[in-house]
TIMI-2910 file (N, C-alpha, C, CB; in pm, 1 decimal, decimal comma, always signed):
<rs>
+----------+----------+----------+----------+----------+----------+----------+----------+----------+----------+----------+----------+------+
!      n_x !      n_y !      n_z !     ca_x !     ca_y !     ca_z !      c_x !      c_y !      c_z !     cb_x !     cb_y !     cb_z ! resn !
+----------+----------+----------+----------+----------+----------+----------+----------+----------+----------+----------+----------+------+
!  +4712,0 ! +10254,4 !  -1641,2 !  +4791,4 ! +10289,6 !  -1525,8 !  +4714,5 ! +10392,6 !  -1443,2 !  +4930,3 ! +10343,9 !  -1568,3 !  Unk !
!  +4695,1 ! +10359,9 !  -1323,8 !  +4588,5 ! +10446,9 !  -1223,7 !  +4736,9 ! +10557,1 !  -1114,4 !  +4456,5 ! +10282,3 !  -1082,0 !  Unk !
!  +4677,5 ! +10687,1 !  -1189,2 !  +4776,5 ! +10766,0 !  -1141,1 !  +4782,7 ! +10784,7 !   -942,2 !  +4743,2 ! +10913,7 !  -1229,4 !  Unk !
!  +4862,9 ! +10806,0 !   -882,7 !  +4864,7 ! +10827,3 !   -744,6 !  +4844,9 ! +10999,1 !   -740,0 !  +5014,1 ! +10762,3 !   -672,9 !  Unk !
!  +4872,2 ! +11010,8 !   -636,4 !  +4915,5 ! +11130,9 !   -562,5 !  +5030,8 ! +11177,6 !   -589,6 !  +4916,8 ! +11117,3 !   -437,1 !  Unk !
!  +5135,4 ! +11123,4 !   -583,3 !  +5261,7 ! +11191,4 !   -549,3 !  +5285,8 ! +11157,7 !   -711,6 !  +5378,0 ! +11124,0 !   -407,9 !  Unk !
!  +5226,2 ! +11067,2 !   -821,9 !  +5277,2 ! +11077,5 !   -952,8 !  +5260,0 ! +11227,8 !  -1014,2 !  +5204,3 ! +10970,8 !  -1039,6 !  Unk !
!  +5140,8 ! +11324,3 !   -997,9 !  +5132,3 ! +11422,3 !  -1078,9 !  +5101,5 ! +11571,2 !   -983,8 !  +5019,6 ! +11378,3 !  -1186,5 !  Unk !
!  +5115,2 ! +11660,3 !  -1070,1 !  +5147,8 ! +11812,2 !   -976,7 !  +5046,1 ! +11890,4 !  -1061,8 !  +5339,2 ! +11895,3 !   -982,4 !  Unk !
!  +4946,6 ! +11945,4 !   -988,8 !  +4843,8 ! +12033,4 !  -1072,7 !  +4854,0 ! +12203,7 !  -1007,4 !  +4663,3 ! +11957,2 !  -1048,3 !  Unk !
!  +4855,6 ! +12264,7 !  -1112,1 !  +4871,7 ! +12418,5 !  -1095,2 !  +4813,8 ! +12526,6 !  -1175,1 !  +4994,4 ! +12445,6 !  -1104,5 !  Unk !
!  +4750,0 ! +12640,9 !  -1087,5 !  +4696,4 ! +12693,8 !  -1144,7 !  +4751,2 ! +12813,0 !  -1246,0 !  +4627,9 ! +12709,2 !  -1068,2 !  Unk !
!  +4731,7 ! +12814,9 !  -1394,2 !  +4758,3 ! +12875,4 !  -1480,3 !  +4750,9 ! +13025,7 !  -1429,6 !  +4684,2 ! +12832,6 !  -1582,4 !  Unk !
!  +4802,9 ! +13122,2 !  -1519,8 !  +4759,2 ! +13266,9 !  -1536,6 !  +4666,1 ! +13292,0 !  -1581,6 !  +4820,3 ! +13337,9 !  -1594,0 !  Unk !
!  +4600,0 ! +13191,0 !  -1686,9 !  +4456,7 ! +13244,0 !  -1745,7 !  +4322,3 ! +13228,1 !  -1693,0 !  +4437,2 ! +13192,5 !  -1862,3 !  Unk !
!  +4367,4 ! +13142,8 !  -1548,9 !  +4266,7 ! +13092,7 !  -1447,1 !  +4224,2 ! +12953,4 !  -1480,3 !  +4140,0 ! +13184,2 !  -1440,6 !  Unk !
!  +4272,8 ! +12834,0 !  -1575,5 !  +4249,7 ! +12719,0 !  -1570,9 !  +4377,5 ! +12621,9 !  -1488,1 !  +4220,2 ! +12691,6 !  -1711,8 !  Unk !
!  +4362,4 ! +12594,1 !  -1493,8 !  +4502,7 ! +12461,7 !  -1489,7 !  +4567,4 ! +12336,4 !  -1539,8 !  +4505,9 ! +12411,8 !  -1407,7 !  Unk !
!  +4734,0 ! +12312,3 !  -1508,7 !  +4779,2 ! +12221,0 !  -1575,7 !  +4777,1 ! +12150,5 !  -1507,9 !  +4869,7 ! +12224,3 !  -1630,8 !  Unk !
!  +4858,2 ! +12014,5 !  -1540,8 !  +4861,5 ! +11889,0 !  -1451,5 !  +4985,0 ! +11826,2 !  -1567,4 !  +4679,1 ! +11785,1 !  -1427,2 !  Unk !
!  +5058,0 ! +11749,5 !  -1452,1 !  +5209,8 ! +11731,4 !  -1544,5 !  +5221,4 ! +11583,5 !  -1456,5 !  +5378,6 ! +11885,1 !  -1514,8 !  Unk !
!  +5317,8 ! +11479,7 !  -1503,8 !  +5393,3 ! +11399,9 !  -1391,1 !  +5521,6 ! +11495,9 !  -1337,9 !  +5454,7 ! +11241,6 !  -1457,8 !  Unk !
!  +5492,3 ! +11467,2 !  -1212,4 !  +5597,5 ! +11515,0 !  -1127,4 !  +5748,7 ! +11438,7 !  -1164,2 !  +5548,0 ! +11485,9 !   -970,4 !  Unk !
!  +5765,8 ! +11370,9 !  -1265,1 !  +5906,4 ! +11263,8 !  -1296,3 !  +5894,7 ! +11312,5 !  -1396,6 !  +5921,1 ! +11092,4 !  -1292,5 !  Unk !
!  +5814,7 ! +11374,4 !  -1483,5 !  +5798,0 ! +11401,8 !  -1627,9 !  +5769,6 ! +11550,3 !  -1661,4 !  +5684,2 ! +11316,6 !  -1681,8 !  Unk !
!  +5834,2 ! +11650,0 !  -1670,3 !  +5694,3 ! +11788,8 !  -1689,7 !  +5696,0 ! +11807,7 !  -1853,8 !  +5744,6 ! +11991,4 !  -1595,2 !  Unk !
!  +5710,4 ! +11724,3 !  -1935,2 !  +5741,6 ! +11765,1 !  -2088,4 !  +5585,1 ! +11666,2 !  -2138,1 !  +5944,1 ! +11693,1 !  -2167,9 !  Unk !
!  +5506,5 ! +11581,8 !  -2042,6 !  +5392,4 ! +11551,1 !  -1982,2 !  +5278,4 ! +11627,2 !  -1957,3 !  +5420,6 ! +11516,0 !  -1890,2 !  Unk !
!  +5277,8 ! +11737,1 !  -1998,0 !  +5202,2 ! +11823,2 !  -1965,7 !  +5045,4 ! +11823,9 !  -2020,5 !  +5271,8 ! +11925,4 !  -1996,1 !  Unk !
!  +4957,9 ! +11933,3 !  -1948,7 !  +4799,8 ! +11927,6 !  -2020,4 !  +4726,3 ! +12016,0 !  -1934,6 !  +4715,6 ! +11766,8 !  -2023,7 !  Unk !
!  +4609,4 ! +12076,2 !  -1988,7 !  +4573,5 ! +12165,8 !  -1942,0 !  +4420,2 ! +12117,4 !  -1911,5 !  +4606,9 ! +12278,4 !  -2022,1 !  Unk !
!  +4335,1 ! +12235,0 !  -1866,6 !  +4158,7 ! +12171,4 !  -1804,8 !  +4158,5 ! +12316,2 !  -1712,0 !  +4145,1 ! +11961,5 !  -1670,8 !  Unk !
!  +3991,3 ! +12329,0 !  -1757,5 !  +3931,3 ! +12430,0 !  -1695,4 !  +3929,9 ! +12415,9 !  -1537,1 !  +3799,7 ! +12440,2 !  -1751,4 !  Unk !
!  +3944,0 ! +12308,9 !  -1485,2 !  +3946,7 ! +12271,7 !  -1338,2 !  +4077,2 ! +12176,9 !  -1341,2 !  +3795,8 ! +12189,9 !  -1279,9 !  Unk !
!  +4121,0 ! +12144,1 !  -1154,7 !  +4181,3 ! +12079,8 !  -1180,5 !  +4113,5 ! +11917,4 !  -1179,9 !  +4276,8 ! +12121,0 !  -1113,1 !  Unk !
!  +4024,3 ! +11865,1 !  -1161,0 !  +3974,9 ! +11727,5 !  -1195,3 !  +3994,1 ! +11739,5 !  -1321,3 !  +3833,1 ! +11683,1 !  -1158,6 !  Unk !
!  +3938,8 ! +11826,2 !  -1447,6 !  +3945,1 ! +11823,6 !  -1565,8 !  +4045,2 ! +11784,3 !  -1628,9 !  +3920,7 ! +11910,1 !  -1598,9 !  Unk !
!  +4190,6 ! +11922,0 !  -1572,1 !  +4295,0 ! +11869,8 !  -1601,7 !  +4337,6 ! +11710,4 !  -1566,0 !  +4369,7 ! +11955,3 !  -1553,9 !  Unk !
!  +4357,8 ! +11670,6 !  -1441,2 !  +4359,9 ! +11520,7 !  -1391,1 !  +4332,7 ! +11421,3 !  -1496,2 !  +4254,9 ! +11496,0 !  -1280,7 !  Unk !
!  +4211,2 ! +11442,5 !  -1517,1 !  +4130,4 ! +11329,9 !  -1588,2 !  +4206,3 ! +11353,8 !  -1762,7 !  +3919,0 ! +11366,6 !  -1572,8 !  Unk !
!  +4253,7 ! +11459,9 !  -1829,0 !  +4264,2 ! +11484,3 !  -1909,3 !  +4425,4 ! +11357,9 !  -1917,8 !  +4243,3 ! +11641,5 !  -1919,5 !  Unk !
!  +4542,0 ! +11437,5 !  -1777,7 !  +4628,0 ! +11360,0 !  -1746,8 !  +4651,2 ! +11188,4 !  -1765,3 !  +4625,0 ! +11395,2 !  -1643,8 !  Unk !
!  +4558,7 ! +11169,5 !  -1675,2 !  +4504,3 ! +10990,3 !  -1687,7 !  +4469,2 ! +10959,2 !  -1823,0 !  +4353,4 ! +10945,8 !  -1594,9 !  Unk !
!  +4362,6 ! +11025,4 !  -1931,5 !  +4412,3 ! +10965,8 !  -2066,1 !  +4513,3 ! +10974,0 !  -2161,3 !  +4346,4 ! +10979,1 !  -2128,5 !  Unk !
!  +4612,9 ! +11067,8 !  -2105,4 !  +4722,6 ! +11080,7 !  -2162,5 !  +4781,7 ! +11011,0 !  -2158,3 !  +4775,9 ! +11148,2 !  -2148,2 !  Unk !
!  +4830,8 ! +10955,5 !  -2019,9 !  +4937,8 ! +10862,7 !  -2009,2 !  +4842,8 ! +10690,1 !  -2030,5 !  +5027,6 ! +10896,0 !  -1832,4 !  Unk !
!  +4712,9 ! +10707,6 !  -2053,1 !  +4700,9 ! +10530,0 !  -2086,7 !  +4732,9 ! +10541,3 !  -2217,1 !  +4539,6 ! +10438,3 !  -2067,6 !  Unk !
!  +4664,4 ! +10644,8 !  -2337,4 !  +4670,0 ! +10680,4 !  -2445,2 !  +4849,4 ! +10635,3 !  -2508,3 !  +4617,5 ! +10835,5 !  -2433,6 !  Unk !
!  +4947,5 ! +10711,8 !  -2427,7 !  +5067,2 ! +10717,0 !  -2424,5 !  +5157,4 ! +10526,5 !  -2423,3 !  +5083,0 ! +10822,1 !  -2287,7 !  Unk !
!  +5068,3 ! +10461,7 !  -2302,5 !  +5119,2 ! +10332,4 !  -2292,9 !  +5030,8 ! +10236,0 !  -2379,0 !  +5125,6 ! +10290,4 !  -2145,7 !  Unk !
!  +4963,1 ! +10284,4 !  -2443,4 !  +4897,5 ! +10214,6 !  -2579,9 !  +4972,2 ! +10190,6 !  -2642,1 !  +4813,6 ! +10271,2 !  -2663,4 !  Unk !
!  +4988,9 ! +10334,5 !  -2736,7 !  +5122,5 ! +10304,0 !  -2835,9 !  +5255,7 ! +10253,3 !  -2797,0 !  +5162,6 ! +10421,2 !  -2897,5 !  Unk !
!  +5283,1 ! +10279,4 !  -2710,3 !  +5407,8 ! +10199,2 !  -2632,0 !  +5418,6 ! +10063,6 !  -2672,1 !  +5392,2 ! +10192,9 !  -2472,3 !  Unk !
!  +5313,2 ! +10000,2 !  -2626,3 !  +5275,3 !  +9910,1 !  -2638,8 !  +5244,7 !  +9820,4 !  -2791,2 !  +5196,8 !  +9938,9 !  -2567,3 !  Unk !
!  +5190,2 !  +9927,3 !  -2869,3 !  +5172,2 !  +9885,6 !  -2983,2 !  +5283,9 !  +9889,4 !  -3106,0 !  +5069,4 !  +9946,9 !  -3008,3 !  Unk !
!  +5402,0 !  +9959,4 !  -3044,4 !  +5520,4 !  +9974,5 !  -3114,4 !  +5603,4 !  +9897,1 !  -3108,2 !  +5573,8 ! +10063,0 !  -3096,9 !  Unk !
!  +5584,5 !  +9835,0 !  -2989,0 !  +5704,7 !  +9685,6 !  -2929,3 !  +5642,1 !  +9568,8 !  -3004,3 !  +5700,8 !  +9633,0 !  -2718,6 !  Unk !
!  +5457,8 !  +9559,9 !  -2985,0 !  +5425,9 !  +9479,1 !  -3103,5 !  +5446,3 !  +9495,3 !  -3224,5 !  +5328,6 !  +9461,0 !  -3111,9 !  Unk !
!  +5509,5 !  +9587,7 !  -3290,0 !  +5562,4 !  +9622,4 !  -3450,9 !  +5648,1 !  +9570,8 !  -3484,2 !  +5601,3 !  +9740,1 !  -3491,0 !  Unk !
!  +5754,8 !  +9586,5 !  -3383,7 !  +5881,1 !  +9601,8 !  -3376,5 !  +5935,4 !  +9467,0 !  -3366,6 !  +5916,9 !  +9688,4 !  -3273,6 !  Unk !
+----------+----------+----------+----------+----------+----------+----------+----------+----------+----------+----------+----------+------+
</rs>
């Protein structure tokens, strides 16, 4: 799933890195020394996420 714009919200931490969350989701969360880092960290979360999704309906 190729994230948009308006899917995720990146912000900068107190410790000087940042998170990145879905904006429909913030329990979604992840962190990165930049925000591309974070981003990119984001994007394997949620394919990572619709893997198992995926692989649980095939269980099931």
């Amino acid at each position: 799933m190729k994230l948009n714009k308006e899917d995720y919200v990146i912000e900068r931490t107190t410790d000087g890195g940042y998170c990145a969350y879905l904006s429909w989701n913030m329990q979604c969360m992840v962190h990165g020394d930049t925000p591309e880092e974070a981003l990119d960290s984001l994007q394997e979360t949620i394919n990572d996420y619709i893997h198992w999704m995926y692989l649980v309906d095939e269980f099931v």
